[in-house]
PAZABA-448362 format. One line per field, with one value per residue (C-alpha): residue number from 1; x, y, z. Coordinates in Angstrom, 3 decimals. Example, Ala and Ser with C-alpha at 12.3 -4.5 7.8 and 13.67 -1.06 7.14 Angstrom:
<sites>
i	(1/2)
c1	(12.300/13.670)
c2	(-4.500/-1.060)
c3	(7.800/7.140)
</sites>
This chain:
<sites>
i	(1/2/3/4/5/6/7/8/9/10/11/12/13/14/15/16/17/18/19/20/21/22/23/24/25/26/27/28/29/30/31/32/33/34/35/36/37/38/39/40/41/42/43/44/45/46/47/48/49/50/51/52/53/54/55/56/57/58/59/60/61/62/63/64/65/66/67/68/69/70/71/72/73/74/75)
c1	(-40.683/-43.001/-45.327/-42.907/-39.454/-41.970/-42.892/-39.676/-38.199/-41.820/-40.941/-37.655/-38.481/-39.890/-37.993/-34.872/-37.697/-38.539/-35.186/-34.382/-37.279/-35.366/-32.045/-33.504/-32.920/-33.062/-30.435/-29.882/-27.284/-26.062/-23.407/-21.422/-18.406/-16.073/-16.437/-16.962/-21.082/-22.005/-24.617/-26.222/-28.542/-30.797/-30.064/-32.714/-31.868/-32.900/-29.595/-27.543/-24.659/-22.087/-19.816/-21.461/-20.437/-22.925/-22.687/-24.628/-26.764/-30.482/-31.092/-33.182/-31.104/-27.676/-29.219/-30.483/-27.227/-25.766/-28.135/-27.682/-23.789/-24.576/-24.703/-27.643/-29.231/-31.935/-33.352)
c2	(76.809/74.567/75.007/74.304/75.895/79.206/78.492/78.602/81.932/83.048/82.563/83.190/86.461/87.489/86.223/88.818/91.523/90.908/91.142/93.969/95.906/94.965/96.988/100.205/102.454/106.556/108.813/112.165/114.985/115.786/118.395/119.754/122.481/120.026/117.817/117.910/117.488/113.310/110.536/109.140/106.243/103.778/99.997/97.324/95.932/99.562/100.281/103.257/103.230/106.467/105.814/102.810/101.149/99.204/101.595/98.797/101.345/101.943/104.754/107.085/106.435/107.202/110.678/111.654/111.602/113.475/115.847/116.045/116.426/119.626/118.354/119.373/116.381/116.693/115.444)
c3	(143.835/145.582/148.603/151.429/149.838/149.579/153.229/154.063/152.772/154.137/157.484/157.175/155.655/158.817/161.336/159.843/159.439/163.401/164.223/163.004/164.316/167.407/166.316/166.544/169.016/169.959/170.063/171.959/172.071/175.011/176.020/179.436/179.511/180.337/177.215/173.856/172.244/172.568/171.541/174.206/172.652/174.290/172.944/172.761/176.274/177.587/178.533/177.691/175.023/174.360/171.028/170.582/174.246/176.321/179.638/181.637/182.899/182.212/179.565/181.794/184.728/182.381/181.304/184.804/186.161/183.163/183.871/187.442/186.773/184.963/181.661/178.970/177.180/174.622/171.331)
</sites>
């Protein structure tokens, strides 16, 4: 392998390591008596996601207003 085609899968190397830093994100359980224990998890654009759906609303926002509904969210 020469110089540049090492380089190459170098950079490349950690570009995909970078990005998937990005992917991570934290989960908590939350639970109310009308429903049934969920994940609440907070996606890389700060926004709030329940079975793995973008709510379009920020994380700490989305739990607040769980909370404030009467529901119990914690890690």
């Amino acid at each position: 392998m020469n110089r540049r085609s090492l380089l190459i899968v170098l950079a490349v190397s950690i570009f995909v390591y970078s990005c998937k830093e990005d992917d991570t994100k934290s989960c908590t359980m939350c639970s109310s008596p009308e429903t049934m224990d969920f994940e609440v998890c907070e996606e890389a654009n700060g926004n709030a996601s329940v079975n793995g759906q973008d709510t379009g609303t920020n994380f700490e926002a989305y739990i607040s207003g769980l909370e404030a509904a009467g529901a119990n969210c914690g890690n």
